[in-house]
Structures are given as C-alpha cells and as structure tokens.
N, C-alpha and C positions, 0 to 999 in steps of 0.2 A: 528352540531358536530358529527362526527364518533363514536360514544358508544363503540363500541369494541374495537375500537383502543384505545379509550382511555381507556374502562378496560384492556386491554395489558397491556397499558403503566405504570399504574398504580402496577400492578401485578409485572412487570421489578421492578420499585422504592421499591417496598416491599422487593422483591426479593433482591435488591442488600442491603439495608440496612440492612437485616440482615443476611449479611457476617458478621465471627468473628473478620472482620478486619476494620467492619463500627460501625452500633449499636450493632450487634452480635444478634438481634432478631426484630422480629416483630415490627414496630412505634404502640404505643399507640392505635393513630389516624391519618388519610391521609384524603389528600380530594385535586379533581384538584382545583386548584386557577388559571384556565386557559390557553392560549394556544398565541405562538406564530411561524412565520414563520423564517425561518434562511436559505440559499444555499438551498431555492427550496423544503425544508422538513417541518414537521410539530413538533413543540417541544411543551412538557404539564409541566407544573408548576404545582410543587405539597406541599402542606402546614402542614406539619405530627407534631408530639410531640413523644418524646421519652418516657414522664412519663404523664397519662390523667392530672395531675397539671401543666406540664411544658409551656415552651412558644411555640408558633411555629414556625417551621426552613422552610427552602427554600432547594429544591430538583430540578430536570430538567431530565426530557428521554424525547431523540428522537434521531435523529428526524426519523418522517416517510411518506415516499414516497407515494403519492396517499390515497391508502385504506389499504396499506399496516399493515400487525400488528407484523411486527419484524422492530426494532428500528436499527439504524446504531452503535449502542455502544457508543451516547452520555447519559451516563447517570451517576450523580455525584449531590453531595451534600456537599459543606464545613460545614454545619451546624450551619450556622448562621441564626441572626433571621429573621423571613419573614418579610418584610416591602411591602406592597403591591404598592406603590410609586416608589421601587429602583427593584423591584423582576422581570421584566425583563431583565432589564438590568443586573443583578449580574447573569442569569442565561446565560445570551448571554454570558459572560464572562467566566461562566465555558467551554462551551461550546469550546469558542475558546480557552479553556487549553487545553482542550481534545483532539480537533483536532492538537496539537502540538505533542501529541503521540499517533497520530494514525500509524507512519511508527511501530513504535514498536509493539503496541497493535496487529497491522498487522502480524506481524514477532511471536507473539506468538500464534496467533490464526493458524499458518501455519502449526505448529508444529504436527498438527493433519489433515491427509491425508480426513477426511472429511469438511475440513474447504478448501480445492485446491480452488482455484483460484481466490484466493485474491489477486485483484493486483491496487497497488496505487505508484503513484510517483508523483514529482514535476518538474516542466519544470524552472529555474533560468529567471527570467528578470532585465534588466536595469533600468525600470522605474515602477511605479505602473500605465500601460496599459495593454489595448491589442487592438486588430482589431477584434471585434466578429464577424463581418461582413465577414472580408476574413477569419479565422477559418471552419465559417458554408461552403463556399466554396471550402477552403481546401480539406476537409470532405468529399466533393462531388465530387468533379474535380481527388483528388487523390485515394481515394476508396470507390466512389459511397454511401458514407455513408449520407443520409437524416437527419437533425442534426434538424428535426421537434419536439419543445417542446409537452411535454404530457400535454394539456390543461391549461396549467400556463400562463401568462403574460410573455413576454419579458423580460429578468431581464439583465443590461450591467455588472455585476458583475460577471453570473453564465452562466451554458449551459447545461442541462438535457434532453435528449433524449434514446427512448428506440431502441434496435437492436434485433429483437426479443425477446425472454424473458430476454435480458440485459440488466442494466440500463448505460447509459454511462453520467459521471457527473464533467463536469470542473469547476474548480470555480476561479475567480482571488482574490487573496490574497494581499493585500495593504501593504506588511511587508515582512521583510527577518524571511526565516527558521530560526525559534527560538533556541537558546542557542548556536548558531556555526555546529549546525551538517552537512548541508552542506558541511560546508569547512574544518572539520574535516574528512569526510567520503571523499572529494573530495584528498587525499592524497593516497586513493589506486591506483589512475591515473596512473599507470606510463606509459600510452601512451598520456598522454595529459600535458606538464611541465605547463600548461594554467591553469589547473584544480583548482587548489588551489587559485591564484590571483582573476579567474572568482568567484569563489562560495562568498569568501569575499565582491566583491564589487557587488550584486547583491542586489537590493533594495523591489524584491516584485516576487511572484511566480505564476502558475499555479496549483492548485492541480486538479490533474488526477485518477478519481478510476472507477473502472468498480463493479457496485454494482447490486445486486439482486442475485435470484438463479439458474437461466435459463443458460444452454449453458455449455460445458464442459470445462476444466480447457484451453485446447488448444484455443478453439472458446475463451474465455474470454482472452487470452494472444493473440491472434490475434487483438482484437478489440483493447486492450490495447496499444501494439503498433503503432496501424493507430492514435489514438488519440495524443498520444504523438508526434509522427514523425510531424502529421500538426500543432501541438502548436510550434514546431520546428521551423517554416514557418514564427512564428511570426519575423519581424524586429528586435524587444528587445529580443529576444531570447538569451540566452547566455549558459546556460546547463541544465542538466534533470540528477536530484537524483533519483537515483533509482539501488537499487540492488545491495545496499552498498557503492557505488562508485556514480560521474559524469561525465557523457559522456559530450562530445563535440556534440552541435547540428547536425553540421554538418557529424558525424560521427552515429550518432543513424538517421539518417531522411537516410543515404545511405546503412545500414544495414538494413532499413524496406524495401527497395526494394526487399529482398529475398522473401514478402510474394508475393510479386508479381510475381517470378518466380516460381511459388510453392512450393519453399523450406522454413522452419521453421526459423523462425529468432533471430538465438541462442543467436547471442550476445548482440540485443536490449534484452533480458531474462531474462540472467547470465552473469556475471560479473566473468573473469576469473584470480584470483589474484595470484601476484607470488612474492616471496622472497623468500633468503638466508638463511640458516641458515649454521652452522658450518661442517654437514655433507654433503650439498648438495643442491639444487634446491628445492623450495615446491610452490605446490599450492592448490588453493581453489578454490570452487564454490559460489558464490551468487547469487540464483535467484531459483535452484530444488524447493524448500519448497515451493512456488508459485503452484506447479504442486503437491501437497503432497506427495514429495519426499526428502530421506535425503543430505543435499549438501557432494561434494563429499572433500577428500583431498588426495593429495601427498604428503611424507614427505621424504625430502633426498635423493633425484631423484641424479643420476649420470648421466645428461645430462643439454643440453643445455635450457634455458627456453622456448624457443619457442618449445622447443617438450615436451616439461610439458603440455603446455597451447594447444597445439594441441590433447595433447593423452586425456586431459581433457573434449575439444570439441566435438572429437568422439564420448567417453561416452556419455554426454550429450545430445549429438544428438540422438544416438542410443535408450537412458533410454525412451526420449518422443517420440520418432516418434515411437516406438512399445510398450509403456506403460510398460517399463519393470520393477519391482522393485527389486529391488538387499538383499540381506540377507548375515549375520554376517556368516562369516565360508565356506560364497562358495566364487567359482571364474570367472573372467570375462575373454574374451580375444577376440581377432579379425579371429583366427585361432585356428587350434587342439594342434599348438604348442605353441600357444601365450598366457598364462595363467599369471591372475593375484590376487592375495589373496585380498580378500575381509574383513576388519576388520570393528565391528562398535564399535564407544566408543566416551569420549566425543572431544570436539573437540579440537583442538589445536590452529587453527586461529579465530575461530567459534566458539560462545556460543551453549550449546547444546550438541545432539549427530549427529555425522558424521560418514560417511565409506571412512574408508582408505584405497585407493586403492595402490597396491603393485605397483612398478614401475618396 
C-alpha cells in the first residue's frame, strides 16, 4: 500500500469533515478500513467517530491515479454506520453519486482561472456498449493518439491512458445521465430539433475527462476533443453533453476537423446560445470558463441572430488564440472605429458573473 497516498487521503477526509457544513471539526478518531479499486483509481475507506464514545461511520476519498496524492474530488461520507460486510459497497455508491455531479462540481471548480482546464463531458448511447477495440483505433487512425493503458490490466468498462503529462480517461457507464439533465440541457439545441427526443431515449453514456495537471488549458481542450470526436465513431453513438447543450455526433466529430487544419475548434468548446427577448436578439457563451475565462453575453442585440452568434464567435476565437482576458470598464473591437463596452456583473442567461459585451 502507498503510505503517503494514503496519509493524503486520509488528511482530504479530515479535511472535508470538518467543513461547517459536515461535522464542523476534527473526527474524534479515523483510521483507513481499507482500499478498493473503481474506473482505473484507487479509493480508501475510512472508519472515524464523531465523539471518542460514539459508533463508527463510513467515509470514502479517491480516487487516485498511480502514485498520485491528489484525489479526483470523490470524497463523501452520509454518516452512517460502518459495517465492514456492506462498507464497500455503500462506499461505491457514494461514489457513483458523486460522479452524477461531477458536470457541476466541474463548472464550479472553473470559476477560478487556476482551476483552467477542466474538461469533462459525456457522449449519449443507445445501448449499454461500446467497441473498445475500434475506439483505441480510432484514437490512432484519426489522431495518432496511442491509447496504451499505464500499467493496469485491460478493463472492457474503462480506458485510461496518458498523453504526456495528461491523463485521458473514458469510462462506459451502464445508465442514462441522472435526474434528466441531459435532456433538459439538450433544449438549448436549436440547431438540432433531434436534440431533445435523442437525449430522452438514450440508455447508457461515455464519460470523457481529461485529468491530471500537465499541458495547457488549450493542449487539454485539444486532447478533449480528439477523445470525444472518436467516441462519436461509436455505432450507438447518438449525442455529447457538454458545454451546456447536446451536439449532434455527427456535427461535433465534423467540427474536430478544424484541429486538423490548424485552426481552434471553437464550437466542439463553446456552445453559442441564442434567444429573444422583448428588446431584441441575446446571447451567450458556454464553454470560456474551461480556459479560466468569463463567459461572454449579449443582451438586446438589434440584429439578426446569426450575427449575434457570429460577432460572439470572433471574440471567442480572438480571447483564446492570443490569451486575452478582458476587464469590467474597457472596450473591445475589431477596428479603431469598432468599439464595444465591456461590462461584468452577474449573469442573465448564466449562473455567476459574466461580460457583457455591448453590441
């Protein structure tokens, strides 16, 4: 057993218990009650008491990759009591709660320009398959990527390989996106009228994340894409969550083609949403905050939408291909005469804070 990782691990569960929103202090006592494996990571079962009289509850952090001693943000504890018979199994369970909000957990961890390049989505399937076999393939044939596990056994569930200091980690999931959010988020579509029917009747997913700390926000959304585009490829294939919205396979795997002409591939990215309101034309960004940037908005555009969604595209092209970050009070523009006020506040279409950009 890894001793440091597992004092980490250990240190994490202390740590988060005594949030004022868990025990609020320190357990009594802790001690690991052991370790299990989960999607290619390592998780530590942990057995603490909130009073030295009390009984003891069941805890879980992980998991962790190789030798690694930062855990992926599974870590949770309902506070029931430890049964050492049921205590993996109730800790797997947390587990797969947790990764039911990981898109979120995601989305808040973004909010902070040193958290960039965090990028996770899911690919929709038909059936609970896949073809690991042509995937690793894929991988290879369409961008040279060697999808050689790091010293682990074969697992037909899971697919973990590293790309230089990056980890890249598919996992197939035997179940539909939990609570509807798919097919709720699958409603910002409105290039695809498919969107919403497909998300509904999809039986089982792909999750896709690009983990570790190597590689720049751009190099990490590069890789993220090739990954995605060849889960595309599968047969059952049907859509990919991600970035608020569901694309159409076939429309996210013909937009990856831009890395291949060396252009940035904005729209596998950001998700560029548009609606009405009573003054005019608006839109939004989903997908900046991935690059630790603020997403952008329009509000009450006096044009047509596709020149929303075009003047929005520019920016965003512009913000990452020269790292630019934009500030409350200045202005943006394409020329000396083309000036556009810059506000930040919070958002309108968008939790948070955003810049609104003047049309």
């Amino acid at each position: 057993m890894n001793q440091a990782q597992q004092n980490a691990a250990m240190q994490a569960m202390i740590q988060w218990l005594s949030h004022p929103q868990e025990l609020g202090k320190a357990p009594a006592k802790i001690q690991c009650a052991g370790t299990f494996e989960r999607y290619g990571m390592r998780y530590y079962l942990f057995q603490y008491k909130k009073s030295t009289l009390g009984k003891w509850l069941l805890g879980v952090c992980g998991g962790y990759e190789g030798d690694s001693l930062e855990h992926c943000g599974h870590i949770f504890s309902e506070m029931q009591e430890y049964d050492p018979a049921t205590a993996v199994e109730q800790a797997t369970a947390m587990v797969e709660m947790i990764r039911a909000y990981w898109m979120e957990q995601a989305k808040q961890a973004e909010e902070h320009k040193e958290h960039a390049g965090t990028f996770l989505g899911f690919v929709l399937l038909s059936d609970a398959s896949w073809d690991r076999g042509q995937l690793i393939r894929d991988l290879k044939e369409s961008w040279g990527l060697d999808a050689e596990e790091d010293g682990q056994e074969d697992r037909e569930d899971a697919l973990v390989f590293s790309v230089g200091e990056m980890m890249a980690a598919l996992s197939l999931m035997p179940a539909p996106i939990p609570d509807g959010e798919a097919q709720e988020n699958a409603k910002n579509n409105y290039m695809w009228p498919q969107a919403v029917p497909v998300a509904q009747a999809h039986r089982a997913h792909i999750m896709v994340a690009v983990l570790g700390k190597g590689g720049t926000p751009l190099e990490r959304g590069k890789l993220f894409v090739k990954l995605v585009a060849s889960c595309c490829r599968q047969k059952n294939a049907t859509g990919v969550y991600t970035s608020g919205t569901v694309f159409e396979p076939r429309f996210y795997e013909g937009m990856s083609g831009m890395l291949q002409e060396g252009e940035l591939p904005i729209f596998n990215w950001i998700w560029f949403g548009l609606y009405r309101s009573d003054k005019g034309v608006c839109g939004y960004t989903d997908g900046l905050k991935a690059f630790g940037k603020d997403e952008l908005e329009v509000l009450d555009a006096d044009a047509q939408p596709v020149q929303v969604r075009d003047f929005m595209a520019s920016l965003a092209s512009y913000l990452l291909e020269c790292d630019v970050t934009l500030q409350d009070g200045e202005t943006i523009g394409f020329s000396q005469e083309d000036k556009h006020a810059i506000t930040r506040s919070q958002g309108v279409a968008l939790p948070g804070m955003t810049l609104k950009i003047a049309y």
